[in-house]
N, C-alpha and C positions, 0 to 999 in steps of 0.2 A: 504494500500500500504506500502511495508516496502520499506525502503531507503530515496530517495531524492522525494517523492511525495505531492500532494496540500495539504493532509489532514493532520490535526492536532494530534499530537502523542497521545499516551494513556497518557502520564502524562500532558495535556493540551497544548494549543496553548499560545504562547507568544505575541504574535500580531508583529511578523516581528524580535523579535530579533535578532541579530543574534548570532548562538552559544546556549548556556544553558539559558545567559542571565537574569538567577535567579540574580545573585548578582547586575548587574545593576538593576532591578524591585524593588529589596531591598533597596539600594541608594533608589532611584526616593522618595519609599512610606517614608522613614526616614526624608528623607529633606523636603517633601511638610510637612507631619504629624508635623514634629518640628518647620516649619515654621507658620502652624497654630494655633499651642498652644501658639508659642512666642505670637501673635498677640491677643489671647484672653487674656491669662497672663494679656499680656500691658495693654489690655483694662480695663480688669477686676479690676486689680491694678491703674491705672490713672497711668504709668509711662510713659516715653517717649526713648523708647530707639530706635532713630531717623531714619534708614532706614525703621527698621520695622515697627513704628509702629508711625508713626507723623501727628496723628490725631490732636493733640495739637500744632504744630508747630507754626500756624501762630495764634492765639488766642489770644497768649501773645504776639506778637511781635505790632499789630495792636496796632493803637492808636485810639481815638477819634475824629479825624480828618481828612476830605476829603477837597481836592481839585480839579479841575475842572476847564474847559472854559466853558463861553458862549458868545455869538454872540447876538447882542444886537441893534437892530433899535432906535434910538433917534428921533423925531417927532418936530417939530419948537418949540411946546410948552412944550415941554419936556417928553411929551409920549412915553414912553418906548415898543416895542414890542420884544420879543425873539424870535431871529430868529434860528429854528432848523437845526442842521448841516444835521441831518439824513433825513427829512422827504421830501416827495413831490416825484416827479418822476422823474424818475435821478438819485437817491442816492442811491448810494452804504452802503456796510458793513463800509469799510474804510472812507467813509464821516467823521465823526466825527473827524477823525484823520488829517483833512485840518484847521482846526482850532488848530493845535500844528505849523501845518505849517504856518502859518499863519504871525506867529512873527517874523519870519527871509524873508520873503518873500520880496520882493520888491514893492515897492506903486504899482506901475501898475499892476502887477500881483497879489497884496491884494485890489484891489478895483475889477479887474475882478473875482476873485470868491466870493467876496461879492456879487456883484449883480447877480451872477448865485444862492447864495444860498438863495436870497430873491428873485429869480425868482419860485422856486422851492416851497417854502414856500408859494407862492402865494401874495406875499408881492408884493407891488406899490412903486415903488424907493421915485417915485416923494413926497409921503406924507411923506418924511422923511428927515432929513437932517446930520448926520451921522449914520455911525454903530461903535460899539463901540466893542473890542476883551477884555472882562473883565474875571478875575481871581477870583472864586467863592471860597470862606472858608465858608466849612459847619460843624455841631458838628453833629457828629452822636448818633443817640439814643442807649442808651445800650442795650435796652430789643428788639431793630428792629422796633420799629415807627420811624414817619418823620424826616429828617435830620431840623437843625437849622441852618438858615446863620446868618456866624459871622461878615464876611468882604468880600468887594467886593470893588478891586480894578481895573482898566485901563490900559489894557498895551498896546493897540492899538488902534488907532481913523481912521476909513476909513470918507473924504467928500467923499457924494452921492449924489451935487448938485451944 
């Protein structure tokens, strides 16, 4: 078909150009092409040159050290059981994130989702007598085995009896 028809000219189809459209094709294959050299370059080099190529970014910035809550059942005789934000049925993704809330909460409303999260837990109020909102310091391993606790401090005491 000559003129304004579906099919594809004799010097190829563009895929929707519009126009000649060469010199945009040109751009496109310049910039992605240059952008994937930069990114091997980087890599290939170990450099960091940081939108491209910040595979190293956070590496160095990491330290050695995690921190962390946990929820924590205290037993008359001092038996400890931890109690998990996430688990049991009921809990959600964001579970976890009730125990940040936890510390500005109000008694009443930090004693009612303590006993919802050791309802959940499968936990028995009664064998216990508080919960405790502790601040875990753990050393991380370099090579990616088990974390170490360092300190484990208290920053909130629910009674449960």
């Amino acid at each position: 078909m000559a003129g304004g028809g579906s099919e594809p000219s004799a010097r190829g189809d563009l895929g929707g150009v519009v126009g000649d459209g060469r010199r945009s094709i040109l751009w496109g294959r310049f910039v992605t092409y240059g952008l994937v050299l930069g990114l091997l370059a980087g890599a290939w080099t170990h450099t960091e040159h940081w939108p491209v190529t910040s595979f190293r970014l956070f590496s160095s910035v990491r330290t050695d050290r995690s921190f962390g809550l946990e929820l924590v059942a205290v037993g008359p005789n001092g038996e400890r059981e931890r109690i998990p934000a996430s688990a049991g049925e009921g809990a959600t993704v964001g579970s976890i994130h009730q125990l940040t809330d936890l510390r500005n909460a109000p008694p009443a409303v930090r004693r009612e989702r303590v006993l919802s999260m050791m309802e959940r837990a499968g936990l028995d109020v009664a064998d216990y007598r508080v919960a405790q909102l502790e601040r875990v310091e753990r050393r991380l391993d370099p090579d990616g085995g088990p974390s170490t606790e360092v300190a484990r401090t208290v920053v909130r005491t629910v009674e449960l009896g």
